[in-house]
N, C-alpha and C positions, 0 to 999 in steps of 0.2 A: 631809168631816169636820165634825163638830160639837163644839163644846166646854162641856163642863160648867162652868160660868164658878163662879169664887170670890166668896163676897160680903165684898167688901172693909169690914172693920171698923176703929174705933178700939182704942186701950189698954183704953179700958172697956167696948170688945164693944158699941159702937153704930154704926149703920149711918154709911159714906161716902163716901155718892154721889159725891161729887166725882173719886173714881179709877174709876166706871165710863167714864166717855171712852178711859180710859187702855186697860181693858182690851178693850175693842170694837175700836179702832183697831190696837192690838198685831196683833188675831187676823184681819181687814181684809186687814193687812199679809202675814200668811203664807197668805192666800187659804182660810179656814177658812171653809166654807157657811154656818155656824148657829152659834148661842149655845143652850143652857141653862138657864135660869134658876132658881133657888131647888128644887134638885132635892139632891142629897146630895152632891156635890161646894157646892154654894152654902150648905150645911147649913139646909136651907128647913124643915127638922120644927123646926128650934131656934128659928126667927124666928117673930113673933107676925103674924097675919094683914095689920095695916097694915103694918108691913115689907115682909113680902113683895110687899104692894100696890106702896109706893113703887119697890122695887129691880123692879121689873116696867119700870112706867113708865119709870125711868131708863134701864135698858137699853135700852127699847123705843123712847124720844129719842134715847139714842145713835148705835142700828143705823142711823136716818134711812132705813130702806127698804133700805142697802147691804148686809144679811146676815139669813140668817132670822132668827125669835127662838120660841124654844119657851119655853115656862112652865109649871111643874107645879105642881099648883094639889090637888096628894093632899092629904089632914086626915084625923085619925082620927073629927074632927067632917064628915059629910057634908054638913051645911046649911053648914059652912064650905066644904066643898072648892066647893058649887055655888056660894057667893057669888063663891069667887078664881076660879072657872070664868066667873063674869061680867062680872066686874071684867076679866080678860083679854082679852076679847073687847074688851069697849069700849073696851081701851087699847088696842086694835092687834094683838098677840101672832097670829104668821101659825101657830102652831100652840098646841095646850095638853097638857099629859099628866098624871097622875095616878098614882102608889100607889095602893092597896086600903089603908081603915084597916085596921090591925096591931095595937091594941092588944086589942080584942074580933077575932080572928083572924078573917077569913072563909075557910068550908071546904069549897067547893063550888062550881063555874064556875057555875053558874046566879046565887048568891048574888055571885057577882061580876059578871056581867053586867049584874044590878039595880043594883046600887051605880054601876057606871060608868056606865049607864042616865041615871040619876037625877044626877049628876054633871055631864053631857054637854048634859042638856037645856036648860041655862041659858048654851050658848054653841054654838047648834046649828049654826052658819057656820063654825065654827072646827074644822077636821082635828086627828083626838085619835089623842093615841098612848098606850094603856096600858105603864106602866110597870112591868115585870117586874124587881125584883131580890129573890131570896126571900132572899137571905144576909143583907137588913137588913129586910124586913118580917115574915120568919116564915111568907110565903103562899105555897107553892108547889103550883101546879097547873098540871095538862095544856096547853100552852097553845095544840098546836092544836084541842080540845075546845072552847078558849075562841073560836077566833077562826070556831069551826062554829058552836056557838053567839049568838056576839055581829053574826051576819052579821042584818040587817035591824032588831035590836033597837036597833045602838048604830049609829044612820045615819052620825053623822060619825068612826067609826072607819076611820084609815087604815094603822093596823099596831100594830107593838109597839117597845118601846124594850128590848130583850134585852140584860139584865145578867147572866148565869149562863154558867158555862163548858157549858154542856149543847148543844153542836154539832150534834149526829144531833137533839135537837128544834130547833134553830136552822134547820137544813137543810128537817126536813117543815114549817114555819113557812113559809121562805122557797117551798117548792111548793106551800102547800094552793090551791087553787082557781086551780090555773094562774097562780098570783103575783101572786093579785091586794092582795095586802096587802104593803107597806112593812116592811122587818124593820132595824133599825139595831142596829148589835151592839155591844156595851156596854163589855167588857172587853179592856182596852189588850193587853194581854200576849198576846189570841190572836187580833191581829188577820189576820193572814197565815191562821191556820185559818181566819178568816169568810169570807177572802177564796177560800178554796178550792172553799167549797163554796157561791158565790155572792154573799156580803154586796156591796152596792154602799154602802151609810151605816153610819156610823159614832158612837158620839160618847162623848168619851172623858174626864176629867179633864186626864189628861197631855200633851194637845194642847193645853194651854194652855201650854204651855212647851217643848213637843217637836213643834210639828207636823211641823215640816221633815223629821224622821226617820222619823215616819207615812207621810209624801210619797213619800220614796224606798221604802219598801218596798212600795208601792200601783204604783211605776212600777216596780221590780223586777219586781214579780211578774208587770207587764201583758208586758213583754218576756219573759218567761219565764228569766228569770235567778232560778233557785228558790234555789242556793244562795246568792248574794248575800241574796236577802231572808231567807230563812234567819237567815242571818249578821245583818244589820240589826236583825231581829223579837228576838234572842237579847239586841241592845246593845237591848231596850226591857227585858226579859228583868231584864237587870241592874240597870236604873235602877228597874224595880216590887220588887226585891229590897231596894235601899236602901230604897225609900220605905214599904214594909212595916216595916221596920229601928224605924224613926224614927216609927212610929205614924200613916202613912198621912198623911191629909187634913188634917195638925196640919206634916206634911214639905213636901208641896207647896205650902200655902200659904210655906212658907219660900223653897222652889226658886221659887217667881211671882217673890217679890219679888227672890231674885239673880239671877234672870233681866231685872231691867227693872220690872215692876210692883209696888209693895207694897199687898199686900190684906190686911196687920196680920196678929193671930193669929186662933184659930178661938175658938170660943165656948164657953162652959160649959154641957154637961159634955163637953166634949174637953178635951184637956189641953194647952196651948202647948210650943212647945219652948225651953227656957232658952238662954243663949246658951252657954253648952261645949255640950253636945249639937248648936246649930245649927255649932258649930266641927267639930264631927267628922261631921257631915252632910254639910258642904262639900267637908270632905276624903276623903271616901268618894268622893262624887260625883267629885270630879278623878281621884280613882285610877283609875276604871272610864272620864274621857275626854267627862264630863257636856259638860264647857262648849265642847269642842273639836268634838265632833261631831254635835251636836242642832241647828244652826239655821244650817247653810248652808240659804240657800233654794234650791229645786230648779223645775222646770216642772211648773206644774197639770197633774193627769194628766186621761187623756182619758175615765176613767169616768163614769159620771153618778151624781150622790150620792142618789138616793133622793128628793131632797123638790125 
């Protein structure tokens, strides 16, 4: 598992390093392989270039070598994404990954090969994961076209970061070329499908605060107790319903902090959540059994996570 980490801000929506220790060590703790950084859970499009620089490096002091650390380094400016592409590298980041700029939409795997191309060159020691989520870029294309096409062009690609409920491409992804490409599948709620039909990585927002519950359905499933994990995959089921509820990425940053971490609100133009709203957030969550059944910790399973 990998965690799409939060970037912890103040009242006025400025950056505070000071709680990344907190959250590295949390995630450490529940034996999570990797961080995320400045990706859409970190809300990385909102933060200005030096931001993202800093909360790179902080994380990447943090981890101390004990966890991976990914950084996405996508801009709808390319000369920017190649700078945070090399800025990465020279701060350590054991991997990098990338959006396709979205605002002049790219509409064609070739035009996206160039771009990641061109993106990649500027940190060419560092294993890149293209980052696939078309529900917030607007890009959606073939992706194993892409990963035919992008085979010698983009030397240090090592897979894709698969954010899209799209299983049957998820699946020819994880076969094309005898597997030889890295697929980590994105979306919390179908993890038990990735798991079916092969995923070994993962990496998810809600594993910042749920991982233990990811665990057991990873160790479900290895024993073949389908409807147990079933049943588990369903209580994640309920908790992406609440957090849907409550405006998504604007919730979980609430649920971090009642869980132990406070990573403040999210940043303008998301919308914080007042406090009645965070009151009936809470108590939604306790109805469905939030805080009772997400973080027993359970034993590492015996899969291998991909990276």
């Amino acid at each position: 598992m990998i965690a799409a980490t939060f970037t912890p801000l103040d009242g006025a929506g400025n950056l505070r390093l000071s709680v990344v220790p907190q959250i590295v060590d949390k995630l450490i703790s529940w034996n999570v392989g990797g961080i995320f950084v400045c990706g859409s859970t970190g809300e990385g499009p909102s933060l200005s270039s030096p931001e993202r620089k800093d909360l790179s490096e902080a994380f990447i002091a943090s981890a101390k070598g004990r966890i991976k650390v990914f950084v996405h380094v996508g801009h709808n400016s390319i000369r920017e994404a190649r700078d945070l592409a090399a800025h990465a590298a020279r701060a350590g980041a054991d991997f990098i990954s990338a959006t396709p700029p979205c605002y002049f939409k790219i509409s064609s795997v070739a035009a996206l090969v160039e771009s990641l191309r061109e993106i990649t060159s500027q940190a060419p020691d560092v294993p890149f994961y293209y980052y696939n989520i078309p529900w917030l870029t607007g890009v959606e294309l073939d992706m194993v076209s892409f990963l035919s096409l992008a085979e010698g062009v983009i030397p240090s690609l090592r897979g894709i970061k698969y954010t899209t409920p799209k299983i049957h491409e998820f699946q020819a992804c994880l076969r094309h070329d005898n597997g030889k490409y890295d697929l980590l599948y994105g979306t919390d709620e179908m993890l038990l499908s990735a798991l079916a039909v092969g995923a070994k990585g993962f990496i998810g927002s809600t594993y910042n605060f749920a991982a233990p519950l990811y665990r057991r359905i990873m160790i479900a499933y290895q024993r073949g107790e389908m409807e147990h994990a079933a049943a588990l995959q369903y209580e994640v089921v309920r908790m992406v319903r609440v957090i849907n509820k409550y405006g998504g990425l604007a919730a979980q940053k609430v649920m971090m902090a009642m869980t132990g971490v406070d990573c403040g609100p999210v940043r303008n133009p998301l919308t914080a959540i007042d406090a009645t709203r965070r009151k009936t957030l809470e108590a939604d969550l306790r109805e469905i059994g939030f805080f009772e059944k997400h973080f027993q910790e359970v034993p590492t399973p015996q899969t291998p996570s991909g990276i």
